[in-house]
C-alpha positions in Angstrom: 0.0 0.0 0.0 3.0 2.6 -0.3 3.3 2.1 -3.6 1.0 5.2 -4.3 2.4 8.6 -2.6 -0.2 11.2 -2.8 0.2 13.6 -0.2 -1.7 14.2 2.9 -5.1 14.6 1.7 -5.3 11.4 0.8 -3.9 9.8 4.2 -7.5 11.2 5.4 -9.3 9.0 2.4 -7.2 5.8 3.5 -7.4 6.4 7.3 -10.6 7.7 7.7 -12.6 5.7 5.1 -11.1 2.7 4.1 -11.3 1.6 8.2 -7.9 1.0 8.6 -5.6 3.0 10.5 -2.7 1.0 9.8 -2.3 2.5 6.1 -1.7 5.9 7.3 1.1 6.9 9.8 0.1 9.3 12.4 -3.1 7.5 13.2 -4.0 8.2 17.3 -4.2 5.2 19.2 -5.2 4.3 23.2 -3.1 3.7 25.4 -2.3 0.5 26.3 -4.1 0.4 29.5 -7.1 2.2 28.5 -10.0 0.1 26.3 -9.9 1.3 23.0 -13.4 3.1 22.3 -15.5 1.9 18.8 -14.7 2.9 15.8 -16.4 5.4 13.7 -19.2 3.5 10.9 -18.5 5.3 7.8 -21.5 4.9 5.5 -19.6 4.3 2.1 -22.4 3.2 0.0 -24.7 6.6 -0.6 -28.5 6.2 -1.0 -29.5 8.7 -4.0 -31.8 11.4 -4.0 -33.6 14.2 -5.6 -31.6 17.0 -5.5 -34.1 19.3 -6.1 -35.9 18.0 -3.0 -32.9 19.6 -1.3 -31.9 23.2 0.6 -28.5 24.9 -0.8 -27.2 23.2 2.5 -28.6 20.2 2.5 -27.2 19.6 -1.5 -23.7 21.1 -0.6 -23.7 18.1 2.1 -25.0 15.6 0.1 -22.3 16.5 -2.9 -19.3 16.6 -0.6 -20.4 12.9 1.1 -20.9 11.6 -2.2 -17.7 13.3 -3.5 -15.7 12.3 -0.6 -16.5 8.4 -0.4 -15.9 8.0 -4.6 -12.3 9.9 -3.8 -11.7 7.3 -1.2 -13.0 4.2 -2.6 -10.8 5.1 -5.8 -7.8 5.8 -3.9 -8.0 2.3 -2.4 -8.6 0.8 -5.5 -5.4 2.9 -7.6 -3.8 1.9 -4.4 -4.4 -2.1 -4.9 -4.1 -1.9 -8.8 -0.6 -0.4 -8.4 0.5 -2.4 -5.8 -0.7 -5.9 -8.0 1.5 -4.5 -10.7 4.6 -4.3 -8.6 4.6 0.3 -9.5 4.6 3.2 -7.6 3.1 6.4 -8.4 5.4 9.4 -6.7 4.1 12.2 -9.0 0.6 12.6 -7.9 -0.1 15.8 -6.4 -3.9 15.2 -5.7 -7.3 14.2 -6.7 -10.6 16.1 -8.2 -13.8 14.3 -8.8 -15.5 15.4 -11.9 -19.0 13.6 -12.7 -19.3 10.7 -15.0 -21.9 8.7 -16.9 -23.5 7.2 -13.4 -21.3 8.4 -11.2 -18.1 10.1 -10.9 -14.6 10.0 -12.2 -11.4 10.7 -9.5 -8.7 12.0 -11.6 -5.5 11.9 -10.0 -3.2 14.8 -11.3 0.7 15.8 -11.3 1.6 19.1 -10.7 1.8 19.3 -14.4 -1.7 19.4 -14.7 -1.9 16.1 -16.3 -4.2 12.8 -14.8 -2.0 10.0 -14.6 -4.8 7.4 -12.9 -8.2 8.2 -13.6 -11.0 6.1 -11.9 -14.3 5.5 -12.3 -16.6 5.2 -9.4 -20.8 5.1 -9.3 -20.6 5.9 -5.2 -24.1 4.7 -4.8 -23.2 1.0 -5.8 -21.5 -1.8 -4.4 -19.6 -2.2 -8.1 -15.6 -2.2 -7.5 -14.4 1.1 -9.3 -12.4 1.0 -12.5 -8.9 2.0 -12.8 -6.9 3.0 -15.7 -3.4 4.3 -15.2 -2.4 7.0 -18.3 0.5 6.3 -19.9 1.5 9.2 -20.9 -0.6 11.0 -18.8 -4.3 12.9 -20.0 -5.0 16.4 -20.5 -7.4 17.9 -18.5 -10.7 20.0 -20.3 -10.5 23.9 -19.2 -13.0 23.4 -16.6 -11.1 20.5 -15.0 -8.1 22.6 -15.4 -10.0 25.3 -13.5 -11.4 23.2 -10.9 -7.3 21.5 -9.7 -5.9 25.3 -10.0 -8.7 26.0 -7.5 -7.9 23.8 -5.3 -4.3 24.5 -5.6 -5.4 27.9 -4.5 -7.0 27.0 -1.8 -4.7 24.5 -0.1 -2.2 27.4 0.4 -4.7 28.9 2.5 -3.5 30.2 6.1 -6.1 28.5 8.1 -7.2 27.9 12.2 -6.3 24.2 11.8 -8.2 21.4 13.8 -5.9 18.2 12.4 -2.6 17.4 11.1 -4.0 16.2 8.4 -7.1 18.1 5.9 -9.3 16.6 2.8 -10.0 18.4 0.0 -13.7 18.2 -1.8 -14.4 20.6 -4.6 -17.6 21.8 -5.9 -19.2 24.0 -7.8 -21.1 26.8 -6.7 -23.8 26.3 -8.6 -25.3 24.3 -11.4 -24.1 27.0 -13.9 -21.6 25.9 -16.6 -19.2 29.1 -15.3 -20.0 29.2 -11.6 -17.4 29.7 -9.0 -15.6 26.7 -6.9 -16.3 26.0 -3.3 -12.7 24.4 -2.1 -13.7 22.8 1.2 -10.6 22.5 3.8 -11.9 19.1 5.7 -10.3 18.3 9.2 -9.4 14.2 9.9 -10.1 13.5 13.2 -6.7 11.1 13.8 -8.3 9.0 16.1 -10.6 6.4 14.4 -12.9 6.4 17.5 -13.5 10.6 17.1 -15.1 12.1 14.3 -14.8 16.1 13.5 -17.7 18.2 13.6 -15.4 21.1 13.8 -12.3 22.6 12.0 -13.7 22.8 8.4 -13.4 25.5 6.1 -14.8 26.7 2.7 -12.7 29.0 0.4 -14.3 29.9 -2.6 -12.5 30.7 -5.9 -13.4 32.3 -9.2 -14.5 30.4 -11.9 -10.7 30.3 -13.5 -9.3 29.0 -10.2 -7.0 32.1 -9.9 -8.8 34.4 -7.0 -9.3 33.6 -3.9 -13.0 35.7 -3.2 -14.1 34.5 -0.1 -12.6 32.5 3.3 -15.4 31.3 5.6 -14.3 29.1 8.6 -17.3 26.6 9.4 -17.0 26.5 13.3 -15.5 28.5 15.9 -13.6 26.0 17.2 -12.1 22.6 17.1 -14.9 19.5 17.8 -13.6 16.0 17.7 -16.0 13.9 20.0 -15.6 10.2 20.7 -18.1 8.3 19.0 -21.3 6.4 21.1 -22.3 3.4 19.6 -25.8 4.1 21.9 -25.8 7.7 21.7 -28.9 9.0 20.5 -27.2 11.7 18.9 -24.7 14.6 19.2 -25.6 17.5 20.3 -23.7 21.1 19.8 -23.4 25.1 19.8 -22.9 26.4 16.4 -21.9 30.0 16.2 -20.9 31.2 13.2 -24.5 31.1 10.8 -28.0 31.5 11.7 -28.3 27.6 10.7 -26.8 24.5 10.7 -23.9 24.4 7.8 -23.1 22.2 5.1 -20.3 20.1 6.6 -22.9 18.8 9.6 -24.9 17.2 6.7 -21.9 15.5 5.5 -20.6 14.6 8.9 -24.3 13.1 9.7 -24.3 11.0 6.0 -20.7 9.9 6.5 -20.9 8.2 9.9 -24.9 7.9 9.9 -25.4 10.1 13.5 -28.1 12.8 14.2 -26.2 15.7 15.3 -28.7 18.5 17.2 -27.5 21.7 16.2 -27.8 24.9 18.9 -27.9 28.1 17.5 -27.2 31.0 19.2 -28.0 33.8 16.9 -31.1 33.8 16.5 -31.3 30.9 19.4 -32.8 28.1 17.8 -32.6 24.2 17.6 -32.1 22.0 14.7 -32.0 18.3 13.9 -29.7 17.3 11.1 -30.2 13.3 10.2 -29.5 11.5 6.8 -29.0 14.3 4.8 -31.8 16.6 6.2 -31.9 19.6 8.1 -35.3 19.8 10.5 -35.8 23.0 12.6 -37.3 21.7 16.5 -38.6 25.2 17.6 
């Protein structure tokens, strides 16, 4: 599994979703006297839905779960394809996930702009994903080109970190051929029996991936609870909106929890569970 080096974004996809610590050094574990706590569930199989059902937060959730778990389930299988074939792979710089007849297509990318593995993933099957390593390596279209300069961009970022160790999701900001990118900083929690609530950012860059036009932190603060197998849910302060954010959806999808949002201004209460967010006023 160390035949592919690509940087520490992807430790998260291997750590975090692949459910095995062991691929990725730096990965917290209990002391030796202490009884090591459950794991996390990450729900890696995504349930489709009618995105127009959905609120502009609700969507931006659902798109960076169903973004995140096609990123790792193709970076565990370029990992397994490589390492069959006896290669390694040290000039990948990262990942974007572009759509792709049914579901999405994970092009890994050199700092020469160029995919060298491209993968195909449907995220809302069971189906293995389907790898093809580019020799030489493939162009990408304009808009791709736009989209990995974005999150070049954004990466560079000074940010309030939360983790040694951030994902990257990219999205559009809209549905619009020419919209802007929304490059979302995401915080691994280390520990595989914590998930983060907290730490997340969004930056959002212009539609040519060259301007930065907007940093928005999505918490105050740094939240990594331990996760309760018979919790009924989590419940937290959010401070920084007048409603639950996107990255609570995708937190709630990922590991299938109910997270109970406070707000403090205007003070209300919200439910956020399987993809939805429900005020309880």
């Amino acid at each position: 599994m160390r035949a592919l080096r690509l940087g520490v974004p992807m430790l998260r996809a291997v750590c975090g979703l692949a459910l095995s610590c062991a691929l990725a050094v730096g990965c917290a574990t209990k002391p030796e006297n202490e009884a090591a706590g459950t794991p996390v569930p990450y729900q890696l199989i995504a349930h489709d839905v009618d995105r127009s059902t959905l609120s502009t937060v609700e969507r931006r959730g659902f798109d960076l779960y169903v973004r995140d778990i096609a990123a790792s389930r193709a970076t565990n299988a370029a990992l397994a394809t490589l390492a069959g074939r006896g290669r390694a792979r040290n000039d990948v710089a990262g990942w974007i996930v572009v759509p792709y007849e049914q579901g999405f297509l994970v092009r890994f990318i050199t700092q020469g702009e160029q995919s060298v593995i491209d993968v195909s993933v449907d995220p809302f099957s069971a189906l293995a994903p389907y790898v093809v390593e580019n020799e030489p390596g493939k162009s990408l279209s304009a808009r791709e080109t736009a989209m990995w300069r974005a999150r070049q961009l954004a990466i560079q970022e000074p940010i309030a970190r939360c983790s040694d160790h951030y994902n990257t999701v990219v999205l559009p900001e809209s549905d619009r051929d020419d919209a802007d990118w929304l490059v979302y900083l995401i915080a691994v929690a280390m520990d595989s029996t914590h998930f983060a609530v907290g730490g997340h950012h969004r930056i959002r860059v212009d539609s040519e991936g060259r301007r930065i036009l907007e940093r928005f932190a999505l918490s105050k603060s740094c939240i990594s609870p331990e996760y309760d197998p018979g919790s009924a849910g989590f419940v937290m302060t959010h401070l920084v909106s007048s409603e639950p954010v996107e990255t609570q959806v995708y937190v709630s999808l990922l590991h299938g929890i109910t997270l109970y949002v406070g707000v403090v201004e205007p003070r209300r209460s919200w439910k956020v569970e399987e993809g939805r967010v429900q005020p309880l006023d």
